[in-house]
C-alpha positions as CSV (number, residue, x, y, z in Angstrom):
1,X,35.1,35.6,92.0
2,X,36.7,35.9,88.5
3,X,39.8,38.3,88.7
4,X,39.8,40.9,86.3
5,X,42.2,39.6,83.3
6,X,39.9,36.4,83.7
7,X,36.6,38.6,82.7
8,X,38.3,40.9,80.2
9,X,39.5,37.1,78.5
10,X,35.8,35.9,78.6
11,X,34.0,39.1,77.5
12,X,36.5,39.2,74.7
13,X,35.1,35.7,73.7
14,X,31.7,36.7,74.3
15,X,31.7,34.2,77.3
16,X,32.4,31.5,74.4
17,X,34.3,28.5,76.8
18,X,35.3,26.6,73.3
19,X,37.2,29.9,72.9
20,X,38.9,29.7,75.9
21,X,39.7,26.6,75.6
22,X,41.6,27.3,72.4
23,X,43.2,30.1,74.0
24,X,44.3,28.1,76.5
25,X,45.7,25.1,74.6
26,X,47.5,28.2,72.2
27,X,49.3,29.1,75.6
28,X,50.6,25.9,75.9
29,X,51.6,25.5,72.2
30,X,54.1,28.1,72.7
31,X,55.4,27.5,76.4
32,X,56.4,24.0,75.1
33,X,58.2,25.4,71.9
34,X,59.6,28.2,73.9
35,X,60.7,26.0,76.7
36,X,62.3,23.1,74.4
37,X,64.2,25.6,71.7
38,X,65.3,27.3,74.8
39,X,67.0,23.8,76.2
40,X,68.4,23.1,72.8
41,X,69.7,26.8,72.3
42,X,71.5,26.5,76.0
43,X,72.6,23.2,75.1
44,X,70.9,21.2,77.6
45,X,69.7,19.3,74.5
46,X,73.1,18.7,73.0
47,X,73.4,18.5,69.0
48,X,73.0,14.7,68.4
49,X,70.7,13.6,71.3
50,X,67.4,12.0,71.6
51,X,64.4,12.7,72.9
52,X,61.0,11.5,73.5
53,X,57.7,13.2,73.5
54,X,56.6,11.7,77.1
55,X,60.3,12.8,78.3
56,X,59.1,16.0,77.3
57,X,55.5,16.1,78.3
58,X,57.0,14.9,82.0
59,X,59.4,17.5,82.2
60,X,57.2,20.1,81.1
61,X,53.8,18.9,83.2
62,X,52.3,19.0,79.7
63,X,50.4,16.4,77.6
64,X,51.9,15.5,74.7
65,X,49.5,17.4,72.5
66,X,51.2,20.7,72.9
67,X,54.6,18.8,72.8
68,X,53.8,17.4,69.5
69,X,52.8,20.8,68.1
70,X,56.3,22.7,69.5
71,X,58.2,20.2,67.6
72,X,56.6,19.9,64.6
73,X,57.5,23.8,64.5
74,X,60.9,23.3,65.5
75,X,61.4,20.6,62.9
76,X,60.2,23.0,60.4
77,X,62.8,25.8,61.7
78,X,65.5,23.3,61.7
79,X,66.6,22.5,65.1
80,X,65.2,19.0,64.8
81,X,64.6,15.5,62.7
82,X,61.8,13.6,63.9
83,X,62.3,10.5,62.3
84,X,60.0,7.4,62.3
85,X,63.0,5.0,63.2
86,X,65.4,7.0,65.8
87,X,62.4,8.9,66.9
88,X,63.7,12.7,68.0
89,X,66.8,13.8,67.3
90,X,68.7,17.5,68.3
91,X,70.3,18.4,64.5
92,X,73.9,19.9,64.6
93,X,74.2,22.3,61.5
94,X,75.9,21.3,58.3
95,X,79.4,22.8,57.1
96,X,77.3,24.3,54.2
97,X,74.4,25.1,56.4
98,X,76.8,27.1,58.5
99,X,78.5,29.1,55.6
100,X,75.1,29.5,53.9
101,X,73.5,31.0,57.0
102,X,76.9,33.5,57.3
103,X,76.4,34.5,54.0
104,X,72.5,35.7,54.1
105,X,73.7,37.1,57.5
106,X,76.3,39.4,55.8
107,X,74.1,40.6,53.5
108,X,71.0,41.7,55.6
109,X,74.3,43.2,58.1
110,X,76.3,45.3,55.9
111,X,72.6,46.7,54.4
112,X,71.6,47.8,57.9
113,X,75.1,49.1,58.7
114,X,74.7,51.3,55.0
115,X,71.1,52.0,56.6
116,X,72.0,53.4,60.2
117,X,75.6,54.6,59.8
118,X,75.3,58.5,61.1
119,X,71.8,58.4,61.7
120,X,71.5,57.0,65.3
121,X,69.5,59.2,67.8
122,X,71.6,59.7,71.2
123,X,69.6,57.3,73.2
124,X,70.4,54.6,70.7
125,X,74.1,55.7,70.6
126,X,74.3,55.3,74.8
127,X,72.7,51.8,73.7
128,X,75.5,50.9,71.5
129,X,78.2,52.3,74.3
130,X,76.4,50.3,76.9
131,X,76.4,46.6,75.1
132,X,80.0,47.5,74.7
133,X,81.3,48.1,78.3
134,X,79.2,45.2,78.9
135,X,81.2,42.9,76.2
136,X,84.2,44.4,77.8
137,X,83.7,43.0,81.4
138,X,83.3,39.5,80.1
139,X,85.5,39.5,77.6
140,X,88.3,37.7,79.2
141,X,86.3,34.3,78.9
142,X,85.1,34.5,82.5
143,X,81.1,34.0,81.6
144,X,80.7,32.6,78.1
145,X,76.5,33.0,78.2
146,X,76.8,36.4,79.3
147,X,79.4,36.8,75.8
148,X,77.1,35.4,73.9
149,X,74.4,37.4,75.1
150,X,75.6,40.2,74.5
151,X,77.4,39.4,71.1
152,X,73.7,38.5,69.8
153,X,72.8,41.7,71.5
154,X,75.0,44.0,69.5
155,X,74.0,42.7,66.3
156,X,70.1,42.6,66.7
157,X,70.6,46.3,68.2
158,X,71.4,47.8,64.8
159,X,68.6,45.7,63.1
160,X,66.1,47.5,65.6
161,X,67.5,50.7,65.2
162,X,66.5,50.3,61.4
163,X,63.0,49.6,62.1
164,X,62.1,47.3,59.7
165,X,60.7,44.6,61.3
166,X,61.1,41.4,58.7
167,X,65.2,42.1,58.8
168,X,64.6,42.0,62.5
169,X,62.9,38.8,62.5
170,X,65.0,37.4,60.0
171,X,68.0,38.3,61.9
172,X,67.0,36.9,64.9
173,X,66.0,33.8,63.5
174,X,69.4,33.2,62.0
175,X,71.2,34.1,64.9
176,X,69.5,31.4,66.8
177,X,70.3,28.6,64.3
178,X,74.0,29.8,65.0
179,X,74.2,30.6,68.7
180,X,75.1,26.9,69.5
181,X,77.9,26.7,67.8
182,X,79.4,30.3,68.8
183,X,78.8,29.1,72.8
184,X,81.2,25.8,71.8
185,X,83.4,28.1,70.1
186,X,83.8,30.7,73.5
187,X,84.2,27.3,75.4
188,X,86.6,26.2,73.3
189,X,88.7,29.3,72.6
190,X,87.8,32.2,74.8
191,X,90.3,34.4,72.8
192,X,87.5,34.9,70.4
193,X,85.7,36.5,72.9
194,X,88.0,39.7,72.9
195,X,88.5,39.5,69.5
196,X,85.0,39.8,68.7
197,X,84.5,42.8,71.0
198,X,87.6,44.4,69.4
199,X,85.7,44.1,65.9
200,X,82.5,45.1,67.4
201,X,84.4,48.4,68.9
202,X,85.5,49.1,65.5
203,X,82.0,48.6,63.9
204,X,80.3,50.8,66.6
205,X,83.0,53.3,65.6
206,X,81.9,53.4,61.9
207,X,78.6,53.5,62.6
208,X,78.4,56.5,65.0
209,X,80.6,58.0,63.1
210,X,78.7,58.1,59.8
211,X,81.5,56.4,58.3
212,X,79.2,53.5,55.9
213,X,81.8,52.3,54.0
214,X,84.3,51.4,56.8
215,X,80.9,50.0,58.8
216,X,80.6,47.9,55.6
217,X,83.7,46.6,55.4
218,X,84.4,45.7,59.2
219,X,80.9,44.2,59.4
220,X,82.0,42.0,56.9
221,X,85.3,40.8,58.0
222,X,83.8,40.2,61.4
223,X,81.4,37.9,59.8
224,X,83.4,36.1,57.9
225,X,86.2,35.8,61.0
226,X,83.5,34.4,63.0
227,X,82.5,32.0,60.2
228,X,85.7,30.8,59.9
229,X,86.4,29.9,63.7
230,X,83.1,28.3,63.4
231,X,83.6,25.8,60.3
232,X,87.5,25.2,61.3
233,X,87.0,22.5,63.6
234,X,84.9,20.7,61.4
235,X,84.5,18.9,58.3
236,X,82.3,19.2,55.3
């Protein structure tokens, strides 16, 4: 007998199976993008590797259909270069890319720190107060995902508090082109760590505060502190 998600599905089709079918395949579009930008994101798919559709398709339990569809939109998005010679290959971001993305980042920031500074309800307040004590546990380098979490968390929080929904997106977009790098640069120097949460502390501060100039300002020497650890190891 046909649960009841399964007949709400096909009386929303009007009992159509070529609907269902395209519903179906839709699914599967977006479990293989989600499941292959999240292995590149964690690096499990390192910057600089290749990978093969039937790789994929095996590891996933998937034809290569949906495969192919997830990374023709990941190419687009930039996390990969299908090429007809090499085949698929994980991209590392550019020196420019890097400072390119930092810049449109401190712009859309420093608006939504102008935007929200003073005018957080409580609830979002104990939000801001909890990401903190959160940062503040990890911050001696002990669990770099959970830092990097929670570092992504702090900045998408204020861009939800705003409400606008194509900053939000935006944001989230870029900070996914960049999270990579940030988890080689915890790896590499967990100092950062604490010195990130020491900049976030005296963002938060602004902010709650109502104090939009100073929430300006620190949001964008934070920024450009983190680009800089980012592009010093490497080379234009």
């Amino acid at each position: 007998m046909p649960t009841r998600d399964a007949q709400s599905s096909t009386t929303r089709n009007n009992g159509d199976p070529c609907a269902i079918h395209f519903t179906a395949r839709s699914l599967l579009k977006e479990q293989a993008y989600a499941e292959i930008k999240r292995s590149i994101l964690s690096g499990v798919l390192p910057p600089g590797s290749f990978v093969a559709e039937r790789q994929l398709a095996a590891g996933l339990g998937m034809s290569k259909t949906p495969i192919r569809a997830a990374l023709e939109r990941l190419e687009f998005e930039g996390f990969i270069t299908i090429s007809p010679q090499q085949g698929i290959i994980i991209r590392d971001l550019s020196f420019h890319e890097i400072a390119d993305l930092y810049e449109i980042r401190i712009v859309l920031e420093t608006y939504v720190a102008r935007m929200v500074a003073g005018r957080l309800t409580a609830e979002q307040k104990e939000r801001v107060r909890a990401n903190l004590k959160a940062q503040a546990a990890v911050r001696d380098g002990s669990d770099v995902p959970a830092a990097v979490s929670l570092d992504a968390e702090f900045h998408i929080l204020f861009g939800e508090f705003l409400g606008n929904q194509e900053i939000l997106r935006v944001m989230g977009q870029l900070r996914e082109k960049v999270q990579r790098i940030i988890t080689k640069v915890y790896q590499i120097n967990p100092g950062r760590i604490a010195s990130s949460y020491e900049e976030h502390r005296t963002i938060a501060d602004a902010i709650l505060r109502g104090e939009a100039t100073r929430a300006v300002q620190s949001i964008e020497e934070h920024l450009n502190c983190g680009k800089q650890h980012l592009l010093s190891p490497r080379q234009a």
